[in-house]
N, C-alpha and C positions, 0 to 999 in steps of 0.2 A: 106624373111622368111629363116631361115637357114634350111640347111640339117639336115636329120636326121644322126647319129650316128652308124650304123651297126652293130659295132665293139663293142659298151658298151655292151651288152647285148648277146654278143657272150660267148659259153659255151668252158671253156678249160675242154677238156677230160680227161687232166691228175688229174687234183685235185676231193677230195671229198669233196662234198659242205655239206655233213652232218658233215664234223669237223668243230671244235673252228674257229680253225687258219686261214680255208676260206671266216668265214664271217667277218673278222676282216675289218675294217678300214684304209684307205692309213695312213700309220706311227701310226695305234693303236699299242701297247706294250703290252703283258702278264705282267704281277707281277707276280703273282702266277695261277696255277692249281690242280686239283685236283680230287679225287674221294672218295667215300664214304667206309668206311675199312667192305669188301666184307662181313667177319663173324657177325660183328655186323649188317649190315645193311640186311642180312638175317633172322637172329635172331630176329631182331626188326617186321621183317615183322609177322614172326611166330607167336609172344608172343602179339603182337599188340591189334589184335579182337579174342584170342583165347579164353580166359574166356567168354566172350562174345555167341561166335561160340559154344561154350560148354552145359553151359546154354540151349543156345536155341536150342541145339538139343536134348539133354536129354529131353526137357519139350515136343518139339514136336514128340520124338521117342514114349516116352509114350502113348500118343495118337493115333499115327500111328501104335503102338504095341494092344491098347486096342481093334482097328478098323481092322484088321489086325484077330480075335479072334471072331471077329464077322462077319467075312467075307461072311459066307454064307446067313447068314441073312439079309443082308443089299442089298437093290435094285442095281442095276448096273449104273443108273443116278445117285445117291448118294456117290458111291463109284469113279465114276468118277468125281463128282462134292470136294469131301473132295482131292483127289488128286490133281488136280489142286489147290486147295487152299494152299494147304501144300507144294506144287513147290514153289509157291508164299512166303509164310508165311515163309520159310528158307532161304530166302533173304541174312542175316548177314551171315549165315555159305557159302552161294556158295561166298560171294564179299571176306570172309576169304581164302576159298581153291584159290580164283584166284589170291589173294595179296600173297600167298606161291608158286601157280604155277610159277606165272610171274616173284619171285622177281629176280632171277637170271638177267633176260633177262633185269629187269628193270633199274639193277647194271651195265649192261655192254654197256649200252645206257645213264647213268648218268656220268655228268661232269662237273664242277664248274670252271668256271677262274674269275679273277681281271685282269680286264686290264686298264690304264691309264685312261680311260675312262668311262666305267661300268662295271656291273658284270655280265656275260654272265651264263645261267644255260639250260645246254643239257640234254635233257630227252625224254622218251618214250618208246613204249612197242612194236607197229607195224612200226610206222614212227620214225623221230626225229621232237622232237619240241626246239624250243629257246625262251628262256626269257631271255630278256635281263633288267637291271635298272641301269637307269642312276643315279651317283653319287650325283646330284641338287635334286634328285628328293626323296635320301632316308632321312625318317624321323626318324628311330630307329634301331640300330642294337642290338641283344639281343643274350643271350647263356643259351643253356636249359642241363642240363646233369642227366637224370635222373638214376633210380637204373641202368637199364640195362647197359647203356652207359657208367656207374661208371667201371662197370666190365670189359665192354668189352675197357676202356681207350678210348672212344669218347665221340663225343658232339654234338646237334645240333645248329648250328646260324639262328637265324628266324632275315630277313632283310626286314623292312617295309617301303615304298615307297608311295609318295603321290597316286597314281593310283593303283600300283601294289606291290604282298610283293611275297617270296621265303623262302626258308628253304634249308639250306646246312645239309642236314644228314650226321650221324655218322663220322665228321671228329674224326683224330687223331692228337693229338697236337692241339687243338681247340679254350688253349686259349691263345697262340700264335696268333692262325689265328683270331679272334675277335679282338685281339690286335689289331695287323696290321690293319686288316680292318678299325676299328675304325679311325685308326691314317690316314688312307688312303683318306677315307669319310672326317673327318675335316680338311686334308690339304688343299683338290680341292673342297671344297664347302667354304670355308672361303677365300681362295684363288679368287674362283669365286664371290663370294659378298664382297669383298675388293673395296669401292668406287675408281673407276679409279683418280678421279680429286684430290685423296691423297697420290696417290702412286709417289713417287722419282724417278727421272729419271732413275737410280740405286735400280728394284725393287725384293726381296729376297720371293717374295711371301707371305703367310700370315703371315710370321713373320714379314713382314716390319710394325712397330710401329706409330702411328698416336694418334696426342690429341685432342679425342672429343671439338668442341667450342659450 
């Protein structure tokens, strides 16, 4: 039976395990990095559920204005029983105020790489999380840029993945970076499904040429 190992699973104190760069792979490579351009992806956050957020408080101010007029009249189980419903019932407006509270915090916790390998995406609000998708594994990369994104000169890439999919917000230059990626994606997945028993001893990867028999 062999030994155990002591040493793998020992903590260097110098590095931060919530960056990119420490969970990378012996010989993974960055491509590229990146983050989401701060103004727009504020702005997105804002403008997102604000109609929405709007709406539904106007409808329910209303009624908490009507209720509110009638205040003396009304039993005190009743008035406690409509306040709790109406905590509840503005739902969309508090998950609104905490997507404008947090977004800051959510900006400066967000971070996209390509690495030779997949595509790592750093996120979070209290912690850090990783998602990461392997290159075999994506099935569609896409670019969404709507009015705002127009303005603000971004875009988003939504990258769908047989198990798992991601969204790179408000890049700049986005489609450059779809580009790339794309070219990135059908190098090392055509590369990787390139039948071994065709390739030349002398192999240029998926460009190396072969005649279906």
């Amino acid at each position: 039976m062999s030994g155990l190992n002591e040493n793998f699973f020992k903590i260097d104190e110098s590095k931060d395990y919530r960056e990119i760069d420490c969970i990378l792979a012996e010989g993974e490579q960055i491509l590229w990095r990146g983050k989401p351009k701060k103004s727009a992806f504020i702005l997105n956050k804002i403008l997102k559920m604000l109609p929405i957020a709007l709406i539904w408080l106007l409808f329910d101010g209303g009624f908490i204005a009507i209720l509110c007029s009638m205040g003396p009249e009304l039993p005190i189980p009743l008035i406690i029983g409509m306040c709790v419903f109406f905590l509840f019932h503005l739902l969309p407006v508090w998950i609104w105020i905490s997507h404008v509270v947090t977004a800051n915090r959510q900006h400066k916790n967000l971070e996209y790489a390509f690495t030779d390998k997949r595509i790592i995406v750093k996120s979070g609000i209290v912690g850090i999380d990783f998602k990461n998708i392997y290159y075999a594994d994506i099935t569609s990369v896409n670019l969404k840029v709507g009015l705002i994104d127009r303005i603000c000169k971004v875009g988003d890439i939504y990258i769908k993945g047989k198990e798992s999919a991601a969204v790179l917000y408000d890049l700049e230059n986005c489609y450059f970076i779809v580009n790339k990626l794309q070219e990135i994606v059908l190098d090392l997945k055509t590369d990787a499904y390139f039948p071994n028993d065709l390739r030349p001893k002398t192999n240029q990867g998926y460009r190396t040429g072969y005649t279906k028999k």
